[in-house]
C-alpha positions in Angstrom: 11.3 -42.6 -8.9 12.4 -39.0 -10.4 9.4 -37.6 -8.4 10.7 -38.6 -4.9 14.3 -37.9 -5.2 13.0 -34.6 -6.4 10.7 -34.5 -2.8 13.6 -35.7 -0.6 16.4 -33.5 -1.7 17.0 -30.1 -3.3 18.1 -30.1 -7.4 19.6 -26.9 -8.8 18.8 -26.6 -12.3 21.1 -26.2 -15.2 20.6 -24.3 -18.2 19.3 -27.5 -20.3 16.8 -27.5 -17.7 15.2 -24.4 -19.5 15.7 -25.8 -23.0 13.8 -29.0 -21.5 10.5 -27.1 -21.1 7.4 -28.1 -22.9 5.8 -25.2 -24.3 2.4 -25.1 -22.3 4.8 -25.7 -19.0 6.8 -22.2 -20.0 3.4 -20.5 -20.4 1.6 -21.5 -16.9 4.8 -20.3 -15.5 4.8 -17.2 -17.3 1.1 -16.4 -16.1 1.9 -17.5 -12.8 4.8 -14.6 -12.9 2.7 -12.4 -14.3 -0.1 -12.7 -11.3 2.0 -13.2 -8.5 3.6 -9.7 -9.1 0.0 -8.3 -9.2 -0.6 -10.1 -5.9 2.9 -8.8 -4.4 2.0 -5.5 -5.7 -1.4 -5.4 -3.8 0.0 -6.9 -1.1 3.4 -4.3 -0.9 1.4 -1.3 -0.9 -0.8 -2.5 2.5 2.1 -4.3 4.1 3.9 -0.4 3.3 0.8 1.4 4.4 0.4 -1.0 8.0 3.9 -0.8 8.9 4.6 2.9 8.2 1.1 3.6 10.5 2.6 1.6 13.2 5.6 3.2 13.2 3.8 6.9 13.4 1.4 4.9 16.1 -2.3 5.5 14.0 -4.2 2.6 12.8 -3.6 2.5 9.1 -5.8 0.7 6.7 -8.6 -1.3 8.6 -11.9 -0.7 6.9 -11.8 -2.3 3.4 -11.6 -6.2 4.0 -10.6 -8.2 7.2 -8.8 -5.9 9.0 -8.2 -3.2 5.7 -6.1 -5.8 4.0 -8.2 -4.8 0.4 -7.7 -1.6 0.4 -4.9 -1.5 -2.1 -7.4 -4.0 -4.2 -10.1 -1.5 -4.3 -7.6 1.3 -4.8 -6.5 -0.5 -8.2 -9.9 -1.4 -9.1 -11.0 2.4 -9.1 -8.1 3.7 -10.9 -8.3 2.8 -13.9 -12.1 4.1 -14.1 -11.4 7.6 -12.9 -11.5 10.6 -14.9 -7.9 10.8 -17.4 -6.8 14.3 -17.9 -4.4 15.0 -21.2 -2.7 18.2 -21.2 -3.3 20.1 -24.3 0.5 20.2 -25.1 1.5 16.7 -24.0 3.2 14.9 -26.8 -0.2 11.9 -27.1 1.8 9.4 -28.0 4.6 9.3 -26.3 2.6 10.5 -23.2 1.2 6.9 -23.7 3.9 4.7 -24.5 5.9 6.1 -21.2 3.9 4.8 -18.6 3.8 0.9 -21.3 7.4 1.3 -20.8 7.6 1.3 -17.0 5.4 -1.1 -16.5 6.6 -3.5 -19.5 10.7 -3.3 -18.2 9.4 -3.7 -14.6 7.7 -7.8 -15.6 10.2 -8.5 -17.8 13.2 -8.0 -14.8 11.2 -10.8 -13.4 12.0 -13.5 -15.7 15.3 -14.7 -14.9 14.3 -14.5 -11.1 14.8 -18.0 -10.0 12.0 -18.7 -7.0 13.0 -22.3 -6.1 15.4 -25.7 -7.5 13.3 -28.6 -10.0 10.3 -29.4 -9.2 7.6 -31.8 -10.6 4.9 -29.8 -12.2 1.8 -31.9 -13.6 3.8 -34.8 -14.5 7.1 -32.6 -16.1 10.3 -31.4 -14.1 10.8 -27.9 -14.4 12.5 -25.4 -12.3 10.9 -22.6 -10.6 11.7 -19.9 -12.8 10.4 -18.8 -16.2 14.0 -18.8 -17.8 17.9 -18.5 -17.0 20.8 -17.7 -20.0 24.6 -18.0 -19.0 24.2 -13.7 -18.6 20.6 -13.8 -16.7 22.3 -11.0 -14.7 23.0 -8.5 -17.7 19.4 -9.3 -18.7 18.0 -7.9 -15.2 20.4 -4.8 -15.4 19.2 -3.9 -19.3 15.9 -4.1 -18.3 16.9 -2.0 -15.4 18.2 0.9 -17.4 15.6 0.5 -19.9 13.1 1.7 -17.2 14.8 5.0 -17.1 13.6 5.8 -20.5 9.9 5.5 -19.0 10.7 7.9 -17.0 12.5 10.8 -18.8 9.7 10.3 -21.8 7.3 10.7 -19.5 8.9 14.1 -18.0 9.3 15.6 -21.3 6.0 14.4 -23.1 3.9 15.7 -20.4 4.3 19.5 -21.8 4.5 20.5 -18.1 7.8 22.3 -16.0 8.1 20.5 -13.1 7.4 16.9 -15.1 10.6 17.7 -16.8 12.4 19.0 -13.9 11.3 15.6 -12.6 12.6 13.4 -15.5 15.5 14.6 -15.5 16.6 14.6 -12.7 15.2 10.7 -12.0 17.5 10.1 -15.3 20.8 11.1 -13.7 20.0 9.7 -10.2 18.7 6.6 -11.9 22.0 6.0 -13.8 24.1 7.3 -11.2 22.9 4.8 -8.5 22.9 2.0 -11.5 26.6 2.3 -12.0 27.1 1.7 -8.2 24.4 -1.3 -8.1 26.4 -2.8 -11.7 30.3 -2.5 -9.8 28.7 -4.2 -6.9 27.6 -7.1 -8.7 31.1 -7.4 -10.3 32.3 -8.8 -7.2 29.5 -11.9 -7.6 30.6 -12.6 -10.6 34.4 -12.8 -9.5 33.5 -15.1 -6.8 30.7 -17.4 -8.2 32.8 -17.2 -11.7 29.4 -17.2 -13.4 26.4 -14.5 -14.6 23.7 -17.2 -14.4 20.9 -16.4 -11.6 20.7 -19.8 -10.9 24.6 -21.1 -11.1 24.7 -17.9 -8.5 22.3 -19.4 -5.7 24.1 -23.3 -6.5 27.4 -21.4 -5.5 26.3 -20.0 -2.3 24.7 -23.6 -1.5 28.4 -24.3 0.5 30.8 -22.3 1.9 34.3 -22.9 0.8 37.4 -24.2 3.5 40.2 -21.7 3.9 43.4 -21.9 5.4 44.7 -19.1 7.5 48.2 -19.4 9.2 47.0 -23.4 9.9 43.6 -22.4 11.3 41.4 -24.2 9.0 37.9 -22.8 8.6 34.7 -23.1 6.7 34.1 -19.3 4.8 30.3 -18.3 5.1 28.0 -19.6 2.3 25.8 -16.7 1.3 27.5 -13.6 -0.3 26.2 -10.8 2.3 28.8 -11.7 4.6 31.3 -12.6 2.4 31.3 -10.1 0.1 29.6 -7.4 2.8 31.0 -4.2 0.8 29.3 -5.2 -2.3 26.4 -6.2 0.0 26.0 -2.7 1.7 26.6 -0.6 -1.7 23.7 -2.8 -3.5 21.5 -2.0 -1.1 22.0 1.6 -1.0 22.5 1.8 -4.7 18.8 -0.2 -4.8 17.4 2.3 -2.4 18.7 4.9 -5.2 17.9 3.0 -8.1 14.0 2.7 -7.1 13.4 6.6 -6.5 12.3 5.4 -2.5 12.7 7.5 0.3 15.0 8.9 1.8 15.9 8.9 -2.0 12.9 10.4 -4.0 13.9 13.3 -5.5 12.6 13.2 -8.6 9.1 13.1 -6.2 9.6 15.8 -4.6 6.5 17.2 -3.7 8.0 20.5 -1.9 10.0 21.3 -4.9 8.5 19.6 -8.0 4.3 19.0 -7.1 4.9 14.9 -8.1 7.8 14.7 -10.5 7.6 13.2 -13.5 4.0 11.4 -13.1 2.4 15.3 -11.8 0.3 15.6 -15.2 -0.6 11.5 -15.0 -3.7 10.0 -14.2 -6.1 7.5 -14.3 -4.8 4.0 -15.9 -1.5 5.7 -16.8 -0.8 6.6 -13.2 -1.8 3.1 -12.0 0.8 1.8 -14.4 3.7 4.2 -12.9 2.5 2.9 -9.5 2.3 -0.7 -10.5 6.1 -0.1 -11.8 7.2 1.7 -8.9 6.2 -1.2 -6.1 7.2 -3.7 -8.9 11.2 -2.7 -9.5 11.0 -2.6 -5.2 9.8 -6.1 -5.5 12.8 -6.7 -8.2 15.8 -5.8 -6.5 14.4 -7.0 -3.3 14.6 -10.6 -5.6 17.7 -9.7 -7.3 19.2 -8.8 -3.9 18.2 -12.1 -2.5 20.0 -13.9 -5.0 22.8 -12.4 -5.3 23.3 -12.1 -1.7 21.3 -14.1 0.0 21.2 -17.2 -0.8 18.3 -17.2 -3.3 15.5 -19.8 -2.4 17.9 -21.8 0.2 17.2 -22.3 3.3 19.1 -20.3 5.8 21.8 -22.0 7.9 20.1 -23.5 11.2 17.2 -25.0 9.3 19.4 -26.5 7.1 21.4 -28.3 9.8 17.8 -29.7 11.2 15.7 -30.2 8.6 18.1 -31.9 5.3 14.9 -31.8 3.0 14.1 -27.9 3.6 15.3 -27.0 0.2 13.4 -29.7 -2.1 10.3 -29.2 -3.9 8.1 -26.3 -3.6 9.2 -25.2 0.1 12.1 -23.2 -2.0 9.3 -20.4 -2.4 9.0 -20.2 1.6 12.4 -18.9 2.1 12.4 -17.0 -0.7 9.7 -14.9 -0.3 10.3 -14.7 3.2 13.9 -12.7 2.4 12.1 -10.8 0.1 9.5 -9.5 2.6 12.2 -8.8 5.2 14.3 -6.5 2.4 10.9 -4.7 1.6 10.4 -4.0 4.9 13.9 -2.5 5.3 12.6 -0.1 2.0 9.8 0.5 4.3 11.6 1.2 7.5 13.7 3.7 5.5 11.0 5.7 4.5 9.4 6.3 7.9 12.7 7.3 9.7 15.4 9.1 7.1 14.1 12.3 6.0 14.3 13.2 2.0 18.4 14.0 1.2 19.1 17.1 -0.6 20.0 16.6 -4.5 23.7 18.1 -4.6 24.4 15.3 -1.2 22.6 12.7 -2.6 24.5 12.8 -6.1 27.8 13.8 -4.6 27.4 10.6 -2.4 26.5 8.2 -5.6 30.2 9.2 -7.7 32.6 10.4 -4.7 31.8 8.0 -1.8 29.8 4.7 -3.3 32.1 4.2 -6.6 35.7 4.6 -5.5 35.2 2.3 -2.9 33.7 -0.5 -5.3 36.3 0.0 -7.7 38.9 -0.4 -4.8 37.0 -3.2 -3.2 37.1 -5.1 -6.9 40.6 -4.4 -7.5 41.0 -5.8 -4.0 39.1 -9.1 -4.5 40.8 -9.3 -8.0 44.6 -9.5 -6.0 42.9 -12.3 -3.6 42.0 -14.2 -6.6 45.3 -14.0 -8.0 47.1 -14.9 -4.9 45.1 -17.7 -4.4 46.6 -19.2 -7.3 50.3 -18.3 -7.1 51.6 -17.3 -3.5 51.2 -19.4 -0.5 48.7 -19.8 2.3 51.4 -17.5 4.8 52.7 -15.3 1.8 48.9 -14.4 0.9 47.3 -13.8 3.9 50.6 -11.7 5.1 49.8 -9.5 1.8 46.4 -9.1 2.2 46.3 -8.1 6.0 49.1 -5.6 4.6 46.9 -3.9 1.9 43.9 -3.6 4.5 46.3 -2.0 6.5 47.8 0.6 4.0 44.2 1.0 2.4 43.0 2.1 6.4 45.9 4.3 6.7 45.2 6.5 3.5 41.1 6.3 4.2 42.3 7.7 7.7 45.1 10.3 6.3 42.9 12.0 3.4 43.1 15.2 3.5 39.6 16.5 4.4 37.4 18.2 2.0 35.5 20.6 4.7 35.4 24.4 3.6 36.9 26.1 6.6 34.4 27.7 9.2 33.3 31.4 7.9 34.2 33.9 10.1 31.5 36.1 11.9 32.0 40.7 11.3 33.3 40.9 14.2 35.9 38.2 14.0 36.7 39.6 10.5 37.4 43.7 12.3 39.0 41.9 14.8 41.7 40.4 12.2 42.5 43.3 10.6 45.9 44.8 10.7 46.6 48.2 12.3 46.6 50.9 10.5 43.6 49.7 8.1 41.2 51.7 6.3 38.7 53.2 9.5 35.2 50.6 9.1 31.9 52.6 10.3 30.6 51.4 13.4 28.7 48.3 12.9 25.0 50.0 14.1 25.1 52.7 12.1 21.7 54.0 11.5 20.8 55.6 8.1 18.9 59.0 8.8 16.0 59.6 7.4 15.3 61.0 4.3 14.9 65.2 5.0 13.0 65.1 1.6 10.5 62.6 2.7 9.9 64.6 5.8 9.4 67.8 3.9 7.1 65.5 1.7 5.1 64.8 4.6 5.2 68.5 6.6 3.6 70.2 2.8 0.6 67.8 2.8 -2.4 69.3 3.3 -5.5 67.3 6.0 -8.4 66.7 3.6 -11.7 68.3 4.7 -15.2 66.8 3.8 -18.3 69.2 3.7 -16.5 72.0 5.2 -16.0 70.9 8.7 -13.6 72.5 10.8 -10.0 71.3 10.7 -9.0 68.9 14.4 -6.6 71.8 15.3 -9.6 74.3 15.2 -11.6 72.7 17.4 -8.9 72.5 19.6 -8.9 75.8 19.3 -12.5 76.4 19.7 
């Protein structure tokens, strides 16, 4: 009976769900995790490799497997067995623990991930996801910022320049962008009134009435539209956060050979790469919770179809908004070229974290008035604030140097009476000692041929 309500309609989970689990249930989900973000991974790296050739208009991949779709499979399988190089003053072990740390933080983001609502799994109801804790949110986020420290140690154990140039600089644009992608979030938890992954998709399963001036309406369900500010900072703070173009700079290969992973290779280099495609993979998930809905359906197929949300068809439309967000990552990359550094950080603390705190501050007011003004006395506040916010965003005094003027404007300025300037093509003579220099030296003569001049003369 359990089974087929389970089939017919959609069940969120709770957090006694998870405490429910058998043991050997939490372990075939764990090594399903495990190999489904090697398969995304293999699969991320052609799906990058296609796309970006069709956008340049060359054939890509297509030798390795029907139609190339192996290549990234045999690129993985020959990694590992090529040649490792150690630098002589690389610090050994923490030149090996780096790359363990990357790759370790990257798997472990995955956990609280939830892929669909309780399903029946050889005979037991489970959920689709490995685990979920009332903070499952601050869980992705620590494992976030413990990735950064793969990446500095990797930088400084190296023994190299540019590896540390590398590190350190992925260190302050990896925590820069972090504190933009955390103050987004904020505004999720303000409106869903919980941290737990899955309490986050439940609340974006319904949108919630509104009243304005009498109109009554229906607010949208998933978060990207509702909360679009937080929506739009995630995902450049994601773009950011992952070192991807047009954000790489701690990859710069112009200015820095390959960053932090230049002295890497072999198996360690596979594990950067594995991490690299797998944190893309992550916030791509994390973003599709938040924001998207999760594993629900999107709106017209729910309106046709009332069981698309139960049992396993959650993963359909869940892995289908996580393809379309990777394929934003990859669209980025072949259009946008590389930022410089000084814009790039300059846009992460002046532009992308005022306007989240101002947009939380905002949300908090709306929250508040909710509860003690009325319908007319709010929504005449609120349309006022957007107003007065518009007005000083408009007004701000602009921060542009003023335009440097050319010589010749500069003469031009000058008072009367100034101190007389030499013309502005003034040539410098030439040195009358280097022509003396010149006049004294002597033609060399070999075997006591005639000087040029005396055959003239001749």
């Amino acid at each position: 009976m359990k089974s087929t309500i389970l089939a017919a309609h959609a069940v969120d989970p709770t957090l006694q769900t998870f405490e429910d689990d058998i043991w050997w249930i939490t372990l075939i989900k764990l090594f399903g995790v495990f190999v489904l973000l090697l398969l995304l991974t293999l699969f991320t790296i052609n799906y990058e490799r296609k796309v970006v050739a069709r956008m340049a208009v060359r054939p890509g991949p297509n030798q390795v497997g029907p139609k190339g779709w192996l290549q990234s499979l045999t690129d993985g399988v020959k990694l590992p067995f090529k040649e490792e190089i150690i630098p002589k003053t690389a610090d050994k072990v923490v030149y090996f623990i780096a790359p363990v740390i990357s790759a370790t933080t990257a798997f472990t983001a995955f956990s609280v991930i939830p892929f669909g609502g309780v399903v029946n799994m050889f005979g037991q109801t489970t959920a689709l996801q490995l685990t979920d804790v009332p903070v499952s949110v601050l869980v992705l986020l620590a494992c976030s910022s413990m990735s950064v420290y793969g990446v500095v140690l990797a930088g400084w154990a190296s023994g190299s320049t540019y590896p540390l140039l590398g590190g350190l600089r992925s260190s302050a644009q990896m925590i820069s962008y972090e504190v933009a992608m955390g103050l987004s979030i904020v505004a999720v938890f303000m409106t869903a009134g919980t941290m737990s992954t899955s309490q986050i998709v439940k609340a974006q399963a319904e949108g919630n009435p509104v009243n304005i001036f009498g109109w009554e309406a229906t607010t949208p369900s998933w978060y990207a539209i509702l909360l679009l500010p937080s929506f739009v900072i995630y995902c450049i703070a994601a773009v950011g956060e992952t070192n991807r173009a047009p954000f790489d700079l701690p990859e710069a290969e112009s200015e820095l050979v390959g960053g932090f992973h230049t002295e890497y290779s072999s198996f360690k280099f596979a594990l950067f790469f594995l991490a690299e495609y797998i944190n893309m993979i992550t916030v791509s998930a994390f973003c599709t919770t938040l924001f998207l809905g999760g594993w629900r359906a999107p709106w017209p197929i729910t309106t046709i179809w009332e069981g698309a949300n139960a049992g396993y068809f959650g993963l359909i439309w869940f892995f289908a908004k996580v393809l379309l967000l990777l394929f934003g990552f990859i669209w980025l990359r072949a259009t946008l070229p590389r930022m410089r550094y000084d814009q790039f950080m300059r846009f992460g603390w002046k532009v992308l974290i005022p306007v989240n705190l101002v947009w939380i501050l905002f949300l908090a007011y709306v929250k508040v008035a909710n509860n003690e003004l009325s319908q007319q006395a709010k929504w005449i506040s609120i349309v006022g604030i957007v107003v007065v916010v518009l007005l000083i965003a408009m007004l701000w005094p602009a921060t542009r140097k003023p335009r440097q003027l050319s010589l010749e404007e500069q003469l031009a300025a000058r008072p009367p009476g100034s101190f007389p300037v030499p013309p502005i093509d003034l040539q410098v003579p030439p040195s009358p000692r280097a022509r003396r220099a010149v006049a004294e030296r002597a033609p060399a003569t070999v075997g006591g041929d005639p000087a040029p001049s005396e055959n003239k003369e001749v």
